[in-house]
DOVOVEX-903845 format. One record per residue (C-alpha): z, y, x. Coordinates in steps of 0.001 Angstrom, whole numbers, padded with zeros to 6 digits, always signed. Example, Ala and Ser with C-alpha at 12.3 -4.5 7.8 and 13.67 -1.06 7.14 Angstrom:
2
+007800-004500+012300+007140-001060+013670
END
This chain:
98
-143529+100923+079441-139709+100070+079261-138391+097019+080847-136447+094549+079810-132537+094723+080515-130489+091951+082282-128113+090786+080263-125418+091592+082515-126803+095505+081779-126759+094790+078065-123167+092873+078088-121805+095835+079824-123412+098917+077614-122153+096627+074504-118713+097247+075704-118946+100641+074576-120576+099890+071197-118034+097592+069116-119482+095653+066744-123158+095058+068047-123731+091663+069862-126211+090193+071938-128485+087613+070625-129438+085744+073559-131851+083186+071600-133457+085846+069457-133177+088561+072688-132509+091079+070158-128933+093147+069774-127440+093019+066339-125164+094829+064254-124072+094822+060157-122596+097779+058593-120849+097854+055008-121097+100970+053362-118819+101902+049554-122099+101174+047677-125666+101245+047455-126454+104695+047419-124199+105339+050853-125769+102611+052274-129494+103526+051428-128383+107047+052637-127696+105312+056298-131160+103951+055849-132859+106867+055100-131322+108503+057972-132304+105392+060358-135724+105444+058735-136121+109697+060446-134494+108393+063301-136896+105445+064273-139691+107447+063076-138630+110132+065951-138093+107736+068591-141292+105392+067749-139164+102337+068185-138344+100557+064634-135936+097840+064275-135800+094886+061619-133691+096108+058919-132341+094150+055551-129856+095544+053248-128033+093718+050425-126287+096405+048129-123737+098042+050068-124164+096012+053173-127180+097147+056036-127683+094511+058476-130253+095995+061786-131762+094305+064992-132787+095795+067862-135758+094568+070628-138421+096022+072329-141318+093636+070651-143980+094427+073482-141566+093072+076302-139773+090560+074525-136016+091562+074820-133636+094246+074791-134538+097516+076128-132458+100739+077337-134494+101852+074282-132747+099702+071850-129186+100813+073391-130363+104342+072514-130894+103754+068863-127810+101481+069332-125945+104485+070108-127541+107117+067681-126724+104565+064718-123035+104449+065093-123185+108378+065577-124569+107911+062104-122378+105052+060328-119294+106929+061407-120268+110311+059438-120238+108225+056327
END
């Protein structure tokens, strides 16, 4: 089972991944990304959707039109996991091919 991060762990990985913040009330990392449209950004989502599906960990996703909005936890130990900064870090690998 993974274990939950400090947040001193998560502050510092975060540095390397602009744009995502730590919610320390939800315990959960979040991150929005604005795409040119709807079909770009449903493309990011289908790619996320392969990705999650690979890693067995799934986020909480929403997307309005052109805009995808993702959190990350590990449910099953309440708080951020190195998990979560591994799909963290395969997502912007992602947003930034689009």
């Amino acid at each position: 089972m993974a274990e939950r991060l400090p947040e001193s762990e998560i502050t510092t990985a975060l540095a390397a991944l602009p744009g995502w913040t730590y919610d320390l009330a939800g315990g959960c990392l979040k991150r929005s990304y604005t795409f040119r449209d709807f079909v770009e950004a449903f493309g990011f989502l289908a790619q996320l959707a392969a990705l999650q599906e690979r890693m067995n960990h799934h986020a909480t996703i929403t997307n309005t039109y052109a805009q995808v909005a993702v959190q990350l936890s590990t449910h099953d130990v309440g708080g951020v996991t190195e998990r979560d900064l591994t799909l963290a870090r395969a997502l912007e690998e992602r947003a930034l091919g689009h």
